[in-house]
C-alpha positions as CSV (number, residue, x, y, z in Angstrom):
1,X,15.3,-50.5,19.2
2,X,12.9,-48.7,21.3
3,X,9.2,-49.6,22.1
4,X,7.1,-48.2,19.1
5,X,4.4,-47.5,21.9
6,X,6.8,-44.4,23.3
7,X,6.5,-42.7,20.6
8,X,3.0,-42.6,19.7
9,X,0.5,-40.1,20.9
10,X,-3.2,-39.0,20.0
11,X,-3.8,-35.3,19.5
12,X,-7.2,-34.2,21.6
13,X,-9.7,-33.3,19.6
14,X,-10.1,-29.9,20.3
15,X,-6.1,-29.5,19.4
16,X,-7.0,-31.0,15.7
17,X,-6.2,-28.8,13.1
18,X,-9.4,-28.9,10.6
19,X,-9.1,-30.8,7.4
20,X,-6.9,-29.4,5.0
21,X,-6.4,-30.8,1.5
22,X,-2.9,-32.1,0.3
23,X,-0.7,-31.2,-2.5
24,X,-0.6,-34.3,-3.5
25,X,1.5,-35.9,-6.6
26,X,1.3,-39.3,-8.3
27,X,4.8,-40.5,-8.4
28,X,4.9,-42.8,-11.7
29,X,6.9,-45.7,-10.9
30,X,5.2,-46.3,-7.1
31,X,1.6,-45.8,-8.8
32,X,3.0,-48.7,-10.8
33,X,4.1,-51.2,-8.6
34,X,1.3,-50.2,-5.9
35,X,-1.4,-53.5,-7.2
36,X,2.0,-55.6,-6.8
37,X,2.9,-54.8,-3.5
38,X,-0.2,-53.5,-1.8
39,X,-3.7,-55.1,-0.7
40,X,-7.3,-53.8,-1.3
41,X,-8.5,-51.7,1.1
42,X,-12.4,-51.3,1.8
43,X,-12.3,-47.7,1.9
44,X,-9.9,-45.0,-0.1
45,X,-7.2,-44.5,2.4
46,X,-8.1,-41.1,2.9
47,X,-11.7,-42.1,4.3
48,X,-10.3,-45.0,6.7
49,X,-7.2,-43.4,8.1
50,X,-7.4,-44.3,11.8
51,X,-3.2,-43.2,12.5
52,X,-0.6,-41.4,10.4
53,X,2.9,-43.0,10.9
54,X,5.7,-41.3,9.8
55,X,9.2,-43.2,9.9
56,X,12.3,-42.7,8.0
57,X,13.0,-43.9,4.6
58,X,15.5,-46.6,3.7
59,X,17.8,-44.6,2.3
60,X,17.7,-40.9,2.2
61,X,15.8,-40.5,-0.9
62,X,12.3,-40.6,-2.5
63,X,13.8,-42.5,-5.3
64,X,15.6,-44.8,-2.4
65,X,12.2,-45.2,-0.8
66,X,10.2,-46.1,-4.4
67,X,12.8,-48.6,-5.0
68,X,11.7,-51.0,-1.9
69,X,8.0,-50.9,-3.5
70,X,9.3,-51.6,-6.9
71,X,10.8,-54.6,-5.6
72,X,7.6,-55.8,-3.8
73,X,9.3,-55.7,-0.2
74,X,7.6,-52.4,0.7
75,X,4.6,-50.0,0.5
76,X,3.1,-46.7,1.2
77,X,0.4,-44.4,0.6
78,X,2.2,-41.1,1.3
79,X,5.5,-40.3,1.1
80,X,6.9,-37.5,2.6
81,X,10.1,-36.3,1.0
82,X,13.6,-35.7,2.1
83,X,14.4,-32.9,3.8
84,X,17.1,-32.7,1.2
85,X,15.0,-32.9,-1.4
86,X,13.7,-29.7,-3.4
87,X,10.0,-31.2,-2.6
88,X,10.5,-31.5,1.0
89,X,7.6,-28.7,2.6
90,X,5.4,-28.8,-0.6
């Protein structure tokens, strides 16, 4: 497996696209298992953000994804959907 550090980079600030509100969904079952599987933050994510890390599901699906957080072996804020999935782009 590669060193995470190679593929990491900061945007310069004058590059940085200005804010731009989400589309964002609730998806039911991960809202649900989120208190068992996640810890308290001091801030709502999106005031503390300090890095956005994107990484592939396990699996190929949002479903496939939800499932490790319904189990309590996984968590996530944002999920980005499949590019297979109808909701991928949105």
């Amino acid at each position: 497996m590669g060193d995470p550090k190679d593929f990491q980079f900061n945007l310069p600030a004058e590059a940085r696209p200005a804010a731009h509100p989400l589309r964002e969904k609730i998806h039911g079952p991960a809202w649900a298992a989120a208190p068992e599987c996640t810890s308290v933050r001091p801030e709502a994510p999106a005031s503390a953000i300090r890095a956005i890390v994107i990484h592939a599901t396990a699996g190929a699906s949002t479903e496939g994804a939800v499932s490790v957080m319904v189990a309590h072996r996984a968590s996530f804020h944002w999920l980005v959907a499949d590019e297979n999935e109808a909701a991928h782009g949105d």
